[in-house]
N, C-alpha and C positions, 0 to 999 in steps of 0.2 A: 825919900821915896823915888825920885829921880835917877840918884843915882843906884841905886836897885835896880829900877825897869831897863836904865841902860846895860848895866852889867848883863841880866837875861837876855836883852836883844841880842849882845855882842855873844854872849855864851851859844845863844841860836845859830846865828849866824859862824860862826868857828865850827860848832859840833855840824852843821849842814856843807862846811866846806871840806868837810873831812879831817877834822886837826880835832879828836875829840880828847885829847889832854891839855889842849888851849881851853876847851869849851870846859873842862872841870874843874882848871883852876881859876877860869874867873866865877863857877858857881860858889867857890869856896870864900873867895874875896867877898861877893859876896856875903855868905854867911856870916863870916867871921863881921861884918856890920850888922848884919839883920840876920842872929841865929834863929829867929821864928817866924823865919820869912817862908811860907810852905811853898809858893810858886819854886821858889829857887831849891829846894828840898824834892819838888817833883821831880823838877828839869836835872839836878844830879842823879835819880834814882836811874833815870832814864838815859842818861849819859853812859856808869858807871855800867846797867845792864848791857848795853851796847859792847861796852868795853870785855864785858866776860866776868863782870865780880858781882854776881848775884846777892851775895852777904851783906858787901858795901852797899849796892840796891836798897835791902831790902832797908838797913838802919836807917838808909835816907827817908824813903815810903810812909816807914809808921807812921813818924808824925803826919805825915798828911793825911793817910786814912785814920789818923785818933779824931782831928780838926774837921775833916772835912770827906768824912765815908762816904756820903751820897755821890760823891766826882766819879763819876762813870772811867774818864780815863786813868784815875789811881785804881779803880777798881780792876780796868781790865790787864791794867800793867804789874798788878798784884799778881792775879795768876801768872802771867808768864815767867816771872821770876820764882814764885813759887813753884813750880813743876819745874823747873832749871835747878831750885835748889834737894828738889827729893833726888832727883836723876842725880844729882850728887852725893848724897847721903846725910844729908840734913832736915830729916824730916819735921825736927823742932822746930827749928826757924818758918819752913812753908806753913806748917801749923797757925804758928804763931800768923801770917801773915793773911794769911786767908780767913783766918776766923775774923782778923779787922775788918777783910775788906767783903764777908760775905753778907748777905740779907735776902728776906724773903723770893725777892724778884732773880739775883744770880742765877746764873743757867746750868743744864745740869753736871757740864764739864769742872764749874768750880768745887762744887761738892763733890766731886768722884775725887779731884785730886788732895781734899779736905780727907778725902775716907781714909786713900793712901797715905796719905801721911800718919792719918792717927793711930792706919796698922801696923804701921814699920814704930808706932810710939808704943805697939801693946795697949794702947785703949780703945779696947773692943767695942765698947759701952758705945764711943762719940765715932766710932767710925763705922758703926751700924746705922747710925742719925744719918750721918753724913751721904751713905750709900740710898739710903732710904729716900734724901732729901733726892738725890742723884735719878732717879728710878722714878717718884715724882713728878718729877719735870720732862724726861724720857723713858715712859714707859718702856722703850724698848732698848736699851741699854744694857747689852748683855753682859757686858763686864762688873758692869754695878750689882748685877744678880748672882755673878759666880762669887764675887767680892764678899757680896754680902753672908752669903755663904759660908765662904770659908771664916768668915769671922764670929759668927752664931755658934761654931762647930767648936772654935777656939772659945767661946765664953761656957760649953757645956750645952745647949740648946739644941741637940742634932735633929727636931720636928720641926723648928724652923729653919734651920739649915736646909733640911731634905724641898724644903716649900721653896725657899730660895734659889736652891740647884736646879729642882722641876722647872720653875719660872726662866731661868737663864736659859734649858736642855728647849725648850719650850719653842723658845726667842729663836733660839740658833743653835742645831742641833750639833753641828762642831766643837763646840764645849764640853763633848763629854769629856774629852779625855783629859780636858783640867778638873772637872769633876769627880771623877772615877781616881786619879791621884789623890788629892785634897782628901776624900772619902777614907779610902786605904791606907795614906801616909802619915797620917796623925793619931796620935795616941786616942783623942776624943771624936775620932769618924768610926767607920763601920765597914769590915770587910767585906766586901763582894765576890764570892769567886762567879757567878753568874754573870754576867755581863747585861746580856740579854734580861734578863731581870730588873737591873738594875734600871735599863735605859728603859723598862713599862713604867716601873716604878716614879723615874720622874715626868715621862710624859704622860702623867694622869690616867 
């Protein structure tokens, strides 16, 4: 155990001097003694995100958020790597990582980007939850509303859709014009040639 907590120190210390491929290969040395060692599993997710390799990140991560979800700081370093990895095109993996690292208490930024991800996965179903969980927590969250929207419209639901739309037009009247697309652009919205109609329509 000793020489564990040394390797972390020295790993702290190298990745805070700025030499953060000193600081990941002695997190590996370690590993490679204690592969179930989660301090040393944080501290490379953390390295590695640093570095630019979100992926890497995130396989270090799991295992901490499977051992030890309640750690506030796996949690919050979950998202950031997860919204690193949608912005990339992996919305599988942020899925995946988010779902570990979300619960009740999460704020509504983790569930927004839990939503996006499960939209870009086609499942409509968990990223209505998700936007819902989002909306929740920040009532006023106008992207979570337009989101959500668009994804009710996508499951066939256009009455909750149009509730949804209302609700974002509502928030912040700026949105229509993702709106008013979203509506007209998809097979399962509703053409509007009225505008003005439209925009009563969802402000109640």
């Amino acid at each position: 155990m000793g020489q564990i907590d040394s390797l972390i120190r020295s790993a702290v210390s190298a990745f805070n001097a700025g030499s953060p491929d000193s600081a990941q290969a002695l997190c590996l040395e370690g590993l490679r003694l204690a592969p179930d060692d989660m301090a040393l599993h944080h501290l490379l997710a953390n390295i590695l995100f640093a570095k630019g390799d979100p992926q890497g990140a995130a396989l270090h991560l799991m295992p901490s958020l499977r051992r030890q979800s309640a750690n506030p700081p796996a949690r919050k370093l979950a998202a950031k790597i997860a919204r690193q990895l949608w912005e990339r095109g992996d919305p599988e993996t942020a899925a995946a990582l988010l779902t570990l690292a979300i619960d009740e208490a999460s704020p509504a930024s983790f569930w927004f980007d839990l939503g996006l991800a499960r939209q870009d996965l086609q499942d409509l179903e968990g990223a209505a939850a998700a936007y819902r969980a989002a909306l929740e927590r920040q009532p006023t969250l106008a992207e979570a509303a337009v989101n959500l929207g668009v994804v009710l419209q996508e499951a066939g639901d256009l009455a909750g859709a149009m509730a949804a739309y209302g609700r974002a037009y509502r928030l912040r009247p700026s949105t229509f014009g993702m709106i008013a697309h979203a509506l007209t652009s998809s097979p399962k919205g509703r053409l509007w040639l009225d505008l003005e109609a439209l925009k009563r329509a969802l402000g109640g």
